[in-house]
Every structure is written in C-alpha cells, then in structure tokens.
N, C-alpha and C positions, 0 to 999 in steps of 0.2 A: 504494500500500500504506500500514497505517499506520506508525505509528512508538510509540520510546518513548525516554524520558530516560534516562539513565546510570544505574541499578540497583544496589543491591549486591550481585548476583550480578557486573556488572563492573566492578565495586570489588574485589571480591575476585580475580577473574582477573587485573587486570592487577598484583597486585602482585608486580613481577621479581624474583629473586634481586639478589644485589649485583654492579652497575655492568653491568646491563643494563635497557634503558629500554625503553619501548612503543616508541618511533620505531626501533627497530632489531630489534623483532620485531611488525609490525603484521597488525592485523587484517583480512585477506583474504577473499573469495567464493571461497576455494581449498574445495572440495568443500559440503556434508557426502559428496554422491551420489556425487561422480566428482572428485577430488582428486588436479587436474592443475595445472600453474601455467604457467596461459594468457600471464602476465606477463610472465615469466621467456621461454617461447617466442618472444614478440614480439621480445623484445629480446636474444636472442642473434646475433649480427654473420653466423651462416651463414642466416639468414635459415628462411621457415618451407617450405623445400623446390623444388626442382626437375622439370619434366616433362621427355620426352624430346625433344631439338628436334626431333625428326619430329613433335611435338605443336604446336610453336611456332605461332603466328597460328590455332588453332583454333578457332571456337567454341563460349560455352556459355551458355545462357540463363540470366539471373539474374531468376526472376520475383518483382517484388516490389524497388520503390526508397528501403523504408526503411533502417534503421540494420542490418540485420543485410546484407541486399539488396547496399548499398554495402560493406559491409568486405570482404566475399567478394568480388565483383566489382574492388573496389581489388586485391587481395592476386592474386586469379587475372591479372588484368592485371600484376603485378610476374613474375608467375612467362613471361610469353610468351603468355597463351592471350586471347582476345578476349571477352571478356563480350557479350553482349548485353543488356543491361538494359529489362524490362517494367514502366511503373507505371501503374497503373489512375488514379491520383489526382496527388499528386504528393511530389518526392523527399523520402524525410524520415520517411513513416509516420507514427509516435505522436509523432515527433519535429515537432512540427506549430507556429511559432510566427507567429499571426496581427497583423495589424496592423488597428489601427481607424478604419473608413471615416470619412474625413472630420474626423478628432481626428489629433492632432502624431504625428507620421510617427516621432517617436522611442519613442515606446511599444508595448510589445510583449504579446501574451496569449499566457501558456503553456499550449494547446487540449490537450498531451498530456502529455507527461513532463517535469518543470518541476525535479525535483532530482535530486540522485546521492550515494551515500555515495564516500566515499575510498577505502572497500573494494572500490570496483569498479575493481581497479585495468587488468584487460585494456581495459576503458573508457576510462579516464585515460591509458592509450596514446596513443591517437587524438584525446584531446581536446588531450592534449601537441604531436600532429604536426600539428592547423589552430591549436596556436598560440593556442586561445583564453582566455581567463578566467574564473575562474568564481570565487562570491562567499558567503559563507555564504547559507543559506537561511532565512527565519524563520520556523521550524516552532515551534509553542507550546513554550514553557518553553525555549529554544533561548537559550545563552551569547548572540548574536547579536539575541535578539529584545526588541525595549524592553521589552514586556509583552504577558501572556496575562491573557482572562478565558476562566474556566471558569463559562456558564451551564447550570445542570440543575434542572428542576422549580421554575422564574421563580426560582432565585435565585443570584445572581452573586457570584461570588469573582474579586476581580482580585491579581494574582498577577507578580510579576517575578522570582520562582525559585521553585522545587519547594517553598521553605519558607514561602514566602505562605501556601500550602494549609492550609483546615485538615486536623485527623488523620485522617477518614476515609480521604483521597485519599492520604496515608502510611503506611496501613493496607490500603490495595487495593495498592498499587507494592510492599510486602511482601512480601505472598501472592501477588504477581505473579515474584516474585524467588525465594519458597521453594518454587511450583510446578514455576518452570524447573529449580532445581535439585532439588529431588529427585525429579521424574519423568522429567527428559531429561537429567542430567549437563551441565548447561551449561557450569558453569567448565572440566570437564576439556572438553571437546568444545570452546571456546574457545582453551585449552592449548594442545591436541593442531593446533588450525588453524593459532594464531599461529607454532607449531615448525614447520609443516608435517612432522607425526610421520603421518604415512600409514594404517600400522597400527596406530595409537592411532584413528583419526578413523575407521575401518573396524571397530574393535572397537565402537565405543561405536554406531557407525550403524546397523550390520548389527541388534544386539540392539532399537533401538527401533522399526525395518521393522518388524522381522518381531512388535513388540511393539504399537504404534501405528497401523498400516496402516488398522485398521477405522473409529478412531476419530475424531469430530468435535472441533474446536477448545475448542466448548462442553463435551462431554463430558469430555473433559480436565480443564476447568476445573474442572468437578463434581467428578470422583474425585478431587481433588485435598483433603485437609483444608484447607487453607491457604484454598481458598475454598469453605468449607461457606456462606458468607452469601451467601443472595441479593441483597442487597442491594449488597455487594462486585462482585459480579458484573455487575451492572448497571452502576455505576458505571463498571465496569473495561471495558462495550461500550460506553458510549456517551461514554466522554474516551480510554479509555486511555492520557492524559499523553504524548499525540503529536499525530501529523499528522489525527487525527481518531479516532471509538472503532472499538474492535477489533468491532464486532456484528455488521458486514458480514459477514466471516470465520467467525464462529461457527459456519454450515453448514459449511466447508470441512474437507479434514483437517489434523489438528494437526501432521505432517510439514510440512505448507508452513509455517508459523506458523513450527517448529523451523527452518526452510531460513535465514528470514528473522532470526531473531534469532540463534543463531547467530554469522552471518554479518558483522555492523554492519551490514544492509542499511539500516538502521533508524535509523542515527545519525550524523549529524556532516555534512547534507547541503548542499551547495552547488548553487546554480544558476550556468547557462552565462550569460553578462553579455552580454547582447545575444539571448537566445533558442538554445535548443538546434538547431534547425533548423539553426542557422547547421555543425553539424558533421558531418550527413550532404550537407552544400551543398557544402561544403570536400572533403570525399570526390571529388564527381563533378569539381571542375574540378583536383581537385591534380597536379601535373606529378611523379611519384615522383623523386629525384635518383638510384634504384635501381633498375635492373627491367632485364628479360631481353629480346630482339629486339626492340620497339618501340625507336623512335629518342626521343631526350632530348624532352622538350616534351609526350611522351603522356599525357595526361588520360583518365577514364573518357566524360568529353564528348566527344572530340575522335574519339574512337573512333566514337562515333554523330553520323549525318547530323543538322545543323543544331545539335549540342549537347544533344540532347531523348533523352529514352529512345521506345523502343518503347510505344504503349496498351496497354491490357489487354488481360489472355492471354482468349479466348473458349474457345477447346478445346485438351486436351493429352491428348494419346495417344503407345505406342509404334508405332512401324513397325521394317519388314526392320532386319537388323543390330541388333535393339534400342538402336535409335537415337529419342531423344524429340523429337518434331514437336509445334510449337506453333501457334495459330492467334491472331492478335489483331484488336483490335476492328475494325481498319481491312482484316478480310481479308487482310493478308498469313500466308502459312503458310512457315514455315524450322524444319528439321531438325539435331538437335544430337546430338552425341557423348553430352552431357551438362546434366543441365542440376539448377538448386538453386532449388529454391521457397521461399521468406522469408517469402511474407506468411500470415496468420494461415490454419490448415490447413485449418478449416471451410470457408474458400469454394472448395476442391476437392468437395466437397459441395456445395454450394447456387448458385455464381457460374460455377462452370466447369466445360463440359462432357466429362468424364474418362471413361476406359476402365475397368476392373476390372483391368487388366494393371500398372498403373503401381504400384501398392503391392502387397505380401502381403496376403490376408485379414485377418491378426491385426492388420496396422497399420491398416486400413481402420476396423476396429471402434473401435482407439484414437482414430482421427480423429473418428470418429462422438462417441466420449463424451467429448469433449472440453468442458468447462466453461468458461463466458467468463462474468468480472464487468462488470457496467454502473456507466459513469462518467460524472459531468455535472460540468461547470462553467459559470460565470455569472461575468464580468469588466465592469467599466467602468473607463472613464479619468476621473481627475480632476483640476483643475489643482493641488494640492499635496499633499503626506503631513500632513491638517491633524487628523490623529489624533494628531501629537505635540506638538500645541498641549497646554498643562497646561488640564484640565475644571477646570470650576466647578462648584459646588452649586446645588440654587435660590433660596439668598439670595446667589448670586453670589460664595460665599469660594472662594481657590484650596483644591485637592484634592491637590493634590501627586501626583496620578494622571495617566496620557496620557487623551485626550478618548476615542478608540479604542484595543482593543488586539486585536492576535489571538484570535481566538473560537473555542471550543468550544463544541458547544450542542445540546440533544435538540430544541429549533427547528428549523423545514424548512433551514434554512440550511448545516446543520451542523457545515462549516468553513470561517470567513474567514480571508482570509489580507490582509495589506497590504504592499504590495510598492511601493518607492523607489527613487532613486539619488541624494536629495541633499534638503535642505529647501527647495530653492526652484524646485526640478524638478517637470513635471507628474509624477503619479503611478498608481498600476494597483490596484486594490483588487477579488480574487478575490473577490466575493459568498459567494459557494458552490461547496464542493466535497463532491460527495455520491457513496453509490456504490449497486451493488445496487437494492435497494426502494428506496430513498431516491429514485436516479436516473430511476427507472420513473415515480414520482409527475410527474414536468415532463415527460414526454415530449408531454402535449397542448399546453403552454404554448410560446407562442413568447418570443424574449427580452426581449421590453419586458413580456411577461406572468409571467413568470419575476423578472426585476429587482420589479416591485411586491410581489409576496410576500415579496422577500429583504428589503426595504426596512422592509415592514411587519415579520418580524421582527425586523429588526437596532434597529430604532423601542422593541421593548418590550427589547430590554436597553440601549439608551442613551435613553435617552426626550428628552435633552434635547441632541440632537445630530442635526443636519439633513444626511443623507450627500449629498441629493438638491442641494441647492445649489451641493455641489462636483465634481458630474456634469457633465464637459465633452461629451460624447458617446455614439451607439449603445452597448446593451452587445453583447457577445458571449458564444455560448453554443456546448456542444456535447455532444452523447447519444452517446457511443460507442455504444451500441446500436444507434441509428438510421442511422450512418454506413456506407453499403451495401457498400464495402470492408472495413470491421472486424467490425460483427455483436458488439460489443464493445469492451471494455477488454484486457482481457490473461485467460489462461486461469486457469484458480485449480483443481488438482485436489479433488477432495470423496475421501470415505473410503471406501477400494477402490481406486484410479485410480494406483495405484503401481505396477501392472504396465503400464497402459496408456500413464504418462507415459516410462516405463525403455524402452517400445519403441519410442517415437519417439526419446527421443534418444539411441539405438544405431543408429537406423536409418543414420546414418553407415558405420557397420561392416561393408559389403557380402558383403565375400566369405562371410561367412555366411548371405546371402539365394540364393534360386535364378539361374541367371543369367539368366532372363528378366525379372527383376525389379530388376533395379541400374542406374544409371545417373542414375536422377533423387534427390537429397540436399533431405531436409527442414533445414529452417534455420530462427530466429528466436526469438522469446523465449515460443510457447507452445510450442518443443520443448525449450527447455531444463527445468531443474528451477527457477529462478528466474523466472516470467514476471513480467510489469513490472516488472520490471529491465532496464534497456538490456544492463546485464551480460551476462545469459543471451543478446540479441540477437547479441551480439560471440563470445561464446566459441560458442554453435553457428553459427555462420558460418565460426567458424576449423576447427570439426570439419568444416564441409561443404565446407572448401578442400581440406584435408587430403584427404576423403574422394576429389573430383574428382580430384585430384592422384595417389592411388594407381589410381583406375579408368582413368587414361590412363597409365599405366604411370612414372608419376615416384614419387619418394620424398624424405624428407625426409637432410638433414646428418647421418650417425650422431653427431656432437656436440651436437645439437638434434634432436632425438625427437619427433615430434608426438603429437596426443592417439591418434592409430589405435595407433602406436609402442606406447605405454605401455597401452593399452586394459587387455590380460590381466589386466596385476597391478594394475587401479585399478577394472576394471570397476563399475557399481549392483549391489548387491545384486541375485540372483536369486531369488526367490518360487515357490514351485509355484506349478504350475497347471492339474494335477489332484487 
C-alpha cells in the first residue's frame, strides 16, 4: 500500500489534553469496520478460549501456510485440536523472504510484505513471541531515511525532510489534509480510535458507508474543493509523499483509502531484521510453554510427519455429517470436523476443485468479485550502501548531497528503495517497486530484462553514478500476478464491494448460515477489511479460531470475550440490499 508523512490533520489529532501523551493513548487498526481489540484479546492471561475435551486431539485443516494459515493453526493447536496444515508453495505466503543465488548468504529480498506500522498491534503480538527485531523502514521523507529524491516530468528535487520540497508539494499535502478532514472527519475518527470510544467510531462510520460506498478514490478527490487543481492531483498520484503515489488506488473505493489512513496503517513502519519470513517460520516450529492435551515440546511441525505441511488442496467438498473432505496434490483424501481456508479466496474458483455446497450463494458471488492488485518488485545485491558516499558535481566539487537517495519517480521504476545494515556491509537496493499497470508492463520481461530498464532509468536521474558497478549478483524479481498460488497482491475493494467485503468477513458468524453450510471458516487478509496488511491476516485468523472453537462446541473465558462474543454490539454496518 502506499503511504504518507505526518499531516496536519495528525498534528492536530494528537494534540492531548494535559498530562496525557500519544504513548498512552496510541494509535491502533482497532476498527473503523469492526472495532474489536484483537490486542487486548491476545493478551488477557485466560487465554482466547477453550473446546470440549471430547474435542481434544481432533482435527482440522488449515489450508493455506501463510501468516494468517499459521496463527490459526498455532492458537487451534494451544487450545487441544490438531491442525493439519496444507501449503501449495511454501510456509510464509506474502510473507516471502528470498535469498540470492550465488551473492552473501546474509542478504535478504523482501518478495512480499517488507514493512509494518506499530499500529498493527495484534501483529506485534507475535512478532513479540518469535522474539524478533525489527528496525525503522526507509520509506521517502521517513525520520529514519538519509534522503528522498522526488523525480517528476525529468526534474528532480532532493529532499531530506518535507521542507526541502518546494511549495507545490506543501500545497498538495494540504489539500491532502483538508480533504480528509472535511469529507471523512478524520481527526474525530482518529479520536474516537485512539479512546477506543466504540460508539463514537460507529457514529462517524456508519454515516460515511452508507455516504461513500459508490465512490472512487479519485472521485473523492475531485468533489473535494481543496483539490479542484489538476495538477494537485496529479502530483498527489504519482508521489503522494510516501511509499510511492496514490494512482494505483484511484480506481478503488475511497472506504479502503479511509480504512488505511485512518488507521496509521501508513506510518511509522518498521521492517523485521533478518526478513519477515522469519515469523510465520517461528510459528510452525515454536514449542507453546501453554496449551491444552498435547504434551510440553509440541510444535505445529512436530505434529506433521517429517516437519513439512501437507501439498496442495486439489478438491474440497462437503460429505455425510457435513463434514469437509479435502483432496491434495499427492492424492491423499482426509475428512474434517472443520476446516479454515487462509489463502487468497479466488483460487476456490480457479485452483481448486469445489462443490456449490461449501459456501452460500451470496458469498460465492462475493468470492467471484473479488479485486486483486498486481505487484512487482526488482532487487539486487550490492557490495556496499555507496549511495551514502557524499556526490560530486561534474567539475568534481562536493554537493553536500548523498550520491543516491530514495526515489520517487513517474519513470518505469517508480519506487526505489535502499536498504542496509551498516557502511561496510554488502547491501540490497529494491530497483523497483511498482503496482497495478505499472506491474503488468514487466510481466514479459525477465529479471536481467527488467534490471536494464530500471538501470536505464535510475541512469537519467543520476547521470553521473554507475549503480551497475556495485552489482555483486543475479537480480530478483517477482509478478504477484503471475505467481499461480496468489493470482495477485492482496485484494483492494472498488466502489460497491462493501457488501461483498462485510460478507466475507462475517462469514465467521455461522450460526447465522444454514446448517449445511458451516463448518468451513474463511480467513486471511483478502477477508479482512485491511488487505495487505499482515494485520487483517492475524485478526481474521483469530475470528476463524474463535469461529472453529464455537462450531465444536467450546467457548471463550466470560472474562475475555472473543470477537463472535462481542459480534452484536460491534457488528459492519449493514447496507440494503434491495
């Protein structure tokens, strides 16, 4: 997704009454949609529920061994029941961190989900219990990031804070700040989050639903006075004074836009220090020091034969007892009580061959229109960060500028990023990070065909800086599109798609489904309301625990309430739909 820099619309929000600080009222992914605090659940000492031990040692297919995949599977494993775990690919999903053939074994390429806000704190959960580190991210114009250049229509502005820029680009971040507030109440809707005030966050939501629903990003921006310039507008798709421009998004609807900012989805992000991979890894081999009939030393590996999950699912149907039978690629067929599907929902449609019985109609359709963004990236290794060598001019004086800096740019390239851990350490230099159209243009090119293009642009905004020198090795690339398990990036709803999104991620809420139809729980981050957010990955996983959890006849702690618990008084807005 993209990003943006600290605004005066959150300028204004945060500022506390007396002798109350941001660190003690922070900014959470607690709703807008469903304003639950997944956080708080984790971490209450009764844990997030019990099944009946007639249930104990059961099990249940977790298909799908990414991030959402694994937390469910962890947590159904704490409670007594046995996961089965299916992965077509491997453990991890979008959570993908590759290594390059042949270049120092200590370098890492982040293939999928490379940062995280603070805000994602159900996340930070789990990044807390493998224990790992994570490190600012250097997203343009970022406290953390030595320097941004912002390249648009060949001419380059270099920039080490927001006030480098000149005025137009503090004239777009304006109208960028006076459209949030006065078409989506942003500061009170930030308020209302950081209080966790419930029926304040449902006041203000419910009104923009049922206001906003029809509406593109772009459109938004339009009816918006603050941005009557097109030229504003432009500016403000292709920088938007983040992690690349907002223009990808401009089809989608401005609900998701609102989801994201909001939320700080968008701000203050860190990356995992060694590769994100590394935390749905820690998932499958951790030994819980808590959990129910399994004896001490149980791992989610230790549970499957050889430490490997199950291959992919081939067919899933219901049979007798509305019980869900899976088929995988190696022919074996086993029958489950229950079972939760994580990976992205389209390849129930396209990859696996399914019944008409396993979903309702109405969800069947929501599957159907389901919207997926295309992502590419382009990495190489090189042997140092020699972008923070100080440039020279071409009569050779120093510039008191970095040689490189973070790019923005309406060049094929779109977003580099440069990525370190030290001055004398080889280093990782993201080419390109592009999404959408953007992404679709490389789909014929392979990666050494792909790197000459980035090379050739990144060539005309430093002309006099030879990246290709300090190429120690193969690049790597990769087309979510093209990747036959994803079919994509993450979903992105367009305008209308707020009843179709509200029905997946209820689908958790059974007993309201017919009883031929319950048993199998959608999960993952294109069911949540956040997709590419690991966020949404984690909290509909914990809905689809929860969910499993009551259809085998357990419940949660009456001192800790899970999200089914609280469902009534927190439910998404409902919409007709006649």
């Amino acid at each position: 997704m993209t990003s943006t820099v600290p605004t005066a619309a959150h300028e204004q929000d945060e500022r506390q009454p007396a002798g109350e600080t941001r660190a003690q009222r922070p900014l959470t992914m607690f709703g807008p949609d469903f304003p639950f605090a997944y956080d708080d659940y984790l971490a209450h000492p009764a844990g997030l529920g019990a099944v009946p031990p007639t249930a104990h040692g059961s099990e249940v297919a977790v298909i799908g061994g990414g991030l959402s995949g694994l937390v469910a599977a962890y947590e159904l494993m704490k409670m007594g029941l046995k996961p089965v775990v299916y992965e077509a690919d491997q453990l991890g999903g979008r959570l993908r961190t590759a290594a390059f053939e042949g270049g120092d074994p200590s370098l890492r390429a982040e293939m999928g989900a490379m940062r995280f806000p603070p805000s994602s704190t159900a996340l930070q959960h789990y990044i807390d219990l493998a224990g790992l580190e994570t490190t600012p991210f250097p997203n343009p114009l970022a406290p953390d990031t030595p320097s941004t250049v912002v390249d648009l229509k060949g001419e380059s502005h270099y920039a080490r804070t927001l006030e480098d820029l000149p005025p137009v680009y503090h004239q777009v971040m304006e109208a960028w700040n006076a459209c949030l507030e006065e078409g989506a109440d942003f500061s009170a809707m930030q308020r209302a989050i950081r209080e966790r005030d419930v029926p304040r966050i449902r006041e203000i939501w419910s009104r923009l639903v049922e206001k906003l629903d029809n509406q593109t990003f772009y459109g938004y921006l339009c009816d918006s006075p603050a941005f009557s310039s097109f030229r504003h507008r432009e500016i403000f798709g292709q920088v938007g004074f983040g992690t690349g421009g907002w223009d990808t998004d401009f089809p989608n609807s401005i609900l998701e836009i609102l989801r994201v900012v909001y939320t700080g989805a968008d701000d203050d992000h860190r990356g995992i220090v060694g590769g994100s991979q590394q935390l749905p890894l820690h998932l499958w081999e951790r030994e819980p020091g808590k959990l129910v009939h399994w004896p001490q030393g149980t791992s989610l590996a230790s549970l499957h034969p050889g430490g490997a999950p199950r291959p992919a699912v081939t067919r899933l149907h219901r049979t007798a007892g509305n019980r869900m039978t899976v088929t995988d690629a190696g022919g074996n067929i086993r029958t489950y009580p229950a079972a939760v599907f994580t990976a992205q929902s389209w390849l129930l449609l396209s990859r696996i061959d399914c019944d008409d019985a396993l979903l309702p109609i109405d969800h069947w359709t929501a599957v159907e229109r389901t919207h997926y963004m295309e992502s590419s990236k382009l990495f190489v290794p090189v042997d140092r960060p020699f972008w923070l060598d100080e440039a020279v001019d071409d009569k050779g004086r120093r510039t008191g500028r970095d040689t490189m800096s973070m790019t923005l740019t309406d060049r094929m390239t779109r977003g580099t990023y440069l990525l370190d851990e030290g001055p004398d350490r080889p280093a990782v230099i993201c080419l390109s990070y592009t999404w959408c159209d953007d992404s679709l243009k490389w789909l014929p090119l392979d990666a050494n065909e792909r790197m000459e293009v980035m090379l050739k642009s990144l060539g005309e905004i430093y002309p006099g800086v030879d990246i290709r020198k300090h190429i120690t090795g193969d690049p790597l690339t990769v087309s979510w599109e093209d990747e036959p398990y994803f079919l994509g990036a993450f979903k992105a709803n367009l305008p209308g798609h707020y009843r179709y999104q509200r029905r997946l991620f209820t689908h958790f809420m059974q007993d309201r489904l017919p009883a031929d139809r319950r048993g199998l729980f959608l999960a993952g981050d294109d069911i949540s309301w956040t997709a590419g957010w690991a966020e949404g990955a984690v909290q509909t996983a914990l809905n689809a625990v929860w969910g499993v959890m009551h259809h085998l006849g357990g419940a949660c702690d009456p001192a800790n309430p899970g999200p089914g618990d609280a469902f009534e008084g927190i439910e998404p807005v409902l919409l007709p739909e006649d």
